[in-house]
N, C-alpha and C positions, 0 to 999 in steps of 0.2 A: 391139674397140671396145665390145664388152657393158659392160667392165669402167668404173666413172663416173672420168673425170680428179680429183683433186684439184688445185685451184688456188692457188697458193700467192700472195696478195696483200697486199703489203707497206701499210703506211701511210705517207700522206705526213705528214713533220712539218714541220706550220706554226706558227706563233706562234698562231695563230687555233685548231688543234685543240687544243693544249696549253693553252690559255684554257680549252678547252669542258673538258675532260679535270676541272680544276684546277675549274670551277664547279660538274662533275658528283659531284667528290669533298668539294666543300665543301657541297653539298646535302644529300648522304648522311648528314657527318656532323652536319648541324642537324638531320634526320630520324629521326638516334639520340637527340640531344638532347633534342628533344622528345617521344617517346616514352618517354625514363626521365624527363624531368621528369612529362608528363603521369601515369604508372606508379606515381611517388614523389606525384602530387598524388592519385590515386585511394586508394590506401593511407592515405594520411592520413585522408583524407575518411572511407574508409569505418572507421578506428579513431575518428574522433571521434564518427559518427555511433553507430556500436555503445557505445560509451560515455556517451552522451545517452540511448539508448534505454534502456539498461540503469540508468541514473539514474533515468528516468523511471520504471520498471516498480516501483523499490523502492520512489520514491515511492508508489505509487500503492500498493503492498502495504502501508507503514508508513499509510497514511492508511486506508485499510478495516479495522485491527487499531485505528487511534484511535476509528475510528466506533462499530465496536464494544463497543469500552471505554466509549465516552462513551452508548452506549444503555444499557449494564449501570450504570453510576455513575450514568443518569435513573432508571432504575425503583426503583434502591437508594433516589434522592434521596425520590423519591413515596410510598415504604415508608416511610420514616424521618420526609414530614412525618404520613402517615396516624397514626405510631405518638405523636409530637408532639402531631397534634391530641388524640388519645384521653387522653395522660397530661394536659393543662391543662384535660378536660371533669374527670379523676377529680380535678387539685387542687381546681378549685373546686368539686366535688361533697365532698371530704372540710373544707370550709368551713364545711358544713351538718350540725349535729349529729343534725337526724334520720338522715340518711344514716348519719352516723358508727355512731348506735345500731343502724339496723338490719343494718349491716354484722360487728357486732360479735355482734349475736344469730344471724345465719347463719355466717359464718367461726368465732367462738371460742365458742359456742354458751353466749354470755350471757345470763342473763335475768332479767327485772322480777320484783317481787314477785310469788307469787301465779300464776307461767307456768310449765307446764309444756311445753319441746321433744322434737320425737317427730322423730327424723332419716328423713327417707324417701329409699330409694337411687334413684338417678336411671337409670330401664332407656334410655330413648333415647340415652345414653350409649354405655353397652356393649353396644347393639348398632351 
C-alpha cells in the first residue's frame, strides 16, 4: 500500500464540456492573435520612431553646420563692408588734389620746384 495508486479517470462528454473545450481553444487562438498583431504593431512603432529620431538628429546636425557657415559669411560680410567703407573714404579723398599731390610726393617721390626729398626708413616697422 506504500506504493500511490494511479487513477485512471475518464472524461465525461457533454455538449456542455465540448463548448468549453472549443471556447478555450478559440481563446488561445485570439491570444496568439493578438500578441503577433500587438509584436507586428511594437516593430513598426519602434522602426518609425528610430527613423523620426534619426531625421531629427541630421536635422539638427545640417542646422548647426548652417549656423556656422552663416556666422563665417557675417563676419566676412562686416570685413568686406569695413573694407567698402575705407575704399569710398579713399575715392572721395582722391577728389581732392591736395591729397592727390601729397600722395604723389610720398608714394612716387614727386616734387615742386625748389624741393628736395630725403627718404627716411621707417624702424617701427621692422621691428
Amino acid at each position: 500500500m506504500g506504493a500511490e495508486r494511479r487513477r485512471n479517470v475518464s472524461k465525461i462528454q457533454t455538449t456542455y464540456l465540448k463548448q468549453q473545450e472549443y471556447a478555450e481553444i478559440a481563446s488561445a487562438r485570439k491570444k496568439k492573435l493578438l500578441i503577433r498583431r500587438l509584436s507586428l504593431f511594437f516593430v513598426l512603432a519602434s522602426v518609425i520612431s528610430y527613423l523620426m529620431i534619426s531625421s531629427v538628429l541630421s536635422q539638427s546636425a545640417k542646422i548647426e553646420a548652417k549656423t556656422a557657415e552663416k556666422q563665417k559669411l557675417e563676419q566676412k560680410l562686416s570685413q568686406l563692408k569695413k573694407k567698402e567703407s575705407i575704399l569710398k573714404e579713399d575715392i572721395v579723398k582722391l577728389h581732392d588734389k591736395d591729397y592727390i599731390g601729397k600722395l604723389a610726393r610720398k608714394e612716387y617721390f614727386f616734387s615742386e620746384k625748389n624741393e628736395i626729398i630725403f627718404n627716411i626708413p621707417e624702424e617701427d616697422k621692422e621691428k
